[in-house]
C-alpha positions, 0 to 999 in steps of 0.5 A: 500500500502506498503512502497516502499523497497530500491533497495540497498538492493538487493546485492550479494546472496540477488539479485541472490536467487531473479533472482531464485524464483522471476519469479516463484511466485507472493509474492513480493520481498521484502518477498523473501528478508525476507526470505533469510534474516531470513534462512541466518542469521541462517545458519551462527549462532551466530559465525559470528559477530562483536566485539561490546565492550565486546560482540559479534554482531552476524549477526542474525536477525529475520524478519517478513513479513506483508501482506494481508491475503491470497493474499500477499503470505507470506506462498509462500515466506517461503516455496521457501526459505524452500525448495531450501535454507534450506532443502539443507544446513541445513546437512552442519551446524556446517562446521564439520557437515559432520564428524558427528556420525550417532547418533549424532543428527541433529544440525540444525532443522527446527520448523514450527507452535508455541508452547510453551516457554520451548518446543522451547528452548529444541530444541536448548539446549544442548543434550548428545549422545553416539557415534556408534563405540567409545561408548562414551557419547558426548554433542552437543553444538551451537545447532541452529534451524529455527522457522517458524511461518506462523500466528504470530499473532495466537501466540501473542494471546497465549503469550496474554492469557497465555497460550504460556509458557514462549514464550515471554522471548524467543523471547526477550532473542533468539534475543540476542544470549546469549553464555548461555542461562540457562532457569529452569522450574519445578525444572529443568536446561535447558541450551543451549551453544552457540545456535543460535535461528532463527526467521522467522515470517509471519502474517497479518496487521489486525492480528498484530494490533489485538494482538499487545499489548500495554505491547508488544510494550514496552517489546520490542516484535516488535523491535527484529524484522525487519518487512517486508511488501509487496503487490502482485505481476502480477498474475502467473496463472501456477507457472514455475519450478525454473531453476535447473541450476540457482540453483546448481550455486546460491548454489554453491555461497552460500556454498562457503559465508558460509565457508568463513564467518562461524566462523570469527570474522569480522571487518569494514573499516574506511569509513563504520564506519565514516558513520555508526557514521553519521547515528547513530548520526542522528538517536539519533537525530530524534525527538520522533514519541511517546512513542509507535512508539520510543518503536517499533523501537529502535533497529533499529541501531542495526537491521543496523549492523546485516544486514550490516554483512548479506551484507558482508557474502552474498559477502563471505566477513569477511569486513564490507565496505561502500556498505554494510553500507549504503544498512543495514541502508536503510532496516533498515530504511524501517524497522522502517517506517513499524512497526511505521505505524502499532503501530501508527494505533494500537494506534489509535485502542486502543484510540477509543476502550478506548473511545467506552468503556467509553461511554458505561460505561456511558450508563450503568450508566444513565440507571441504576442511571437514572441521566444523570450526573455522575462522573468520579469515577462512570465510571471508576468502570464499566470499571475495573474487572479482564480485566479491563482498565488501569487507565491510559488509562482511564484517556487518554480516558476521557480527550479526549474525554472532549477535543473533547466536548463529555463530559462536566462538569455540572455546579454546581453539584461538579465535575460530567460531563454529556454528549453533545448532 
């Protein structure tokens, strides 16, 4: 059962794109709050953002929806918000974008599926083009691009295995937006100005447990992301068309936000800031839940502000006021109790697989000296080799297992253990 979403959250083009697609499919709402959420953030682009000392904050967030397989209709969200949000505003990104020449390219793509590191940033980095009339050769910079990954997790698995790239130095430097991104390989400088790399990911709670490694979690994969979950709902046995009506209004809206927000530097009142103080304060203040669960969500505070920007924009306001504050630290509040519960279960995973092994390392060992007293050392070389254990899992494991009476050191036999029937 997924935690329960804040109502708060559903605020200005939050609510009216949820009144659109809610009655038309079984995915919670929550995904479709996901959803909007990721294709918003990247349609306003790095340009929308706040000064935050001598950096910008730009509202973009990157968001993941987590979900049964197959039943939760995590697929069924992204495509909703594919096909009645981007497919229609992505011909208007930059605001001049309807001046351009027909040979210039698109400055706003869609990437479905994974992929490679160097093959995602080639599709946000800058491009020379020649115009049509003048023959003119220009370069289009702020490139910005949508990457939808259906499975995350089939991707975590190739960053696991090597075999992505440089896929995970994208994911950790797109999430901060950098006014230059300079990435070499083979030799050659790809660089991307002003690009805006937009996040929309979707896997399930086993998949995520299944990849997420503990590396991962401290390079800060799980925390760049705001983690959505949900539970289906009613079923729909025949999906009722989107009211077109609803729709032209809902993007009528929706144009009218993004050419007030697009480009502005936006600010926040005195009271949204006091509380803001209030909250953060608290949050420093909150106890460790562990080193995994701390690592998955300390860019909560920030994860707050960005989606405070996201309200504000959603009511084509440049202001930051107390509504929007309060409903961003709510989500992101959600947010963090989401992927701490999943670390948490990782943890445990991981703690009895660790276990299990050394166990077995310890069945070999009897079967093969034939004692049934062995040491320390002797087990911890069954269990290491080129994906060997860690050896301060190893030693976590071993000592709770001795805590827990399985292993026992044998009494006069220099240190060496055996196991408690």
């Amino acid at each position: 059962m997924a935690p329960k979403f804040p109502a708060i959250a559903w605020r200005g083009l939050f609510d009216e794109y949820r009144q659109l697609v809610s009655p038309t499919t079984e995915a919670p709402d929550p995904f479709h709050w996901a959803a909007f959420a990721a294709t918003f953030s990247a349609l306003l682009g790095r340009g929308t953002y706040l000064t935050w000392g001598d950096e910008n904050m730009p509202s973009l967030t990157h968001v993941g929806i987590l979900g049964e397989t197959g039943k939760s209709r995590k697929t069924t969200a992204i495509n909703a918000v594919l096909n009645t949000v981007v497919d229609h505003f992505k011909p208007m990104v930059p605001p001049e974008a309807s001046m351009r020449d027909k040979n210039e390219p698109d400055p706003f793509v869609v990437i479905r599926g994974s992929g490679s590191g160097e093959g995602w940033i080639e599709m946000i980095a800058d491009r020379k083009w020649k115009h049509s009339v003048q023959k003119v050769e220009y370069v289009q910079k702020s490139r910005a691009a949508l990457f939808v990954v259906s499975e995350f997790s089939m991707l975590l698995g190739k960053i696991k295995r090597g075999q992505a790239g440089s896929m995970e130095d994208f994911l950790l430097n797109s999430y901060d937006a950098m006014s230059e991104w300079v990435h070499v390989t083979k030799g050659k400088a790809v660089v991307a100005t002003g690009a805006t790399a937009g996040l929309l990911v979707a896997t399930t709670f086993d998949g995520f447990k299944r990849v997420m490694s503990d590396e991962m979690v401290s390079a800060g994969l799980a925390n760049r992301i705001l983690w959505i979950a949900g539970d289906r709902k009613d079923l729909i046995s025949f999906r009722p068309p989107v009211d077109q009506v609803k729709l032209g209004l809902f993007r009528v809206h929706m144009e009218r936000c993004l050419r007030a927000c697009w480009n502005q530097r936006f600010t926040a009142t005195a009271a949204a800031q006091q509380v803001h103080d209030a909250l953060y304060r608290r949050e420093g203040n909150v106890p460790s839940q562990g080193r995994a669960a701390d690592e998955a969500s300390n860019r909560m505070t920030t994860h707050a502000l960005r989606i405070a920007l996201l309200f504000a924009a959603a009511e084509g306001k440049t202001v930051i006021d107390l509504p929007h504050i309060e409903a961003a630290w709510a989500v992101a509040a959600y947010g963090k109790s989401v992927v701490t519960e999943i670390v948490d279960q990782l943890r445990a995973t991981d703690d009895r697989e660790v276990e299990t092994r050394i166990l077995d390392a310890i069945r070999r060992e009897v079967e093969t000296t034939k004692v049934i007293h062995f040491r320390k050392r002797d087990i911890h070389r069954h269990v290491m080799g080129r994906n060997g254990m860690p050896a301060t899992s190893f030693n976590k494991g071993w000592e709770s297992l001795v805590v827990a009476g399985v292993l026992v050191q044998s009494v006069g036999l220099g240190g060496r253990f055996h196991v408690e029937d």
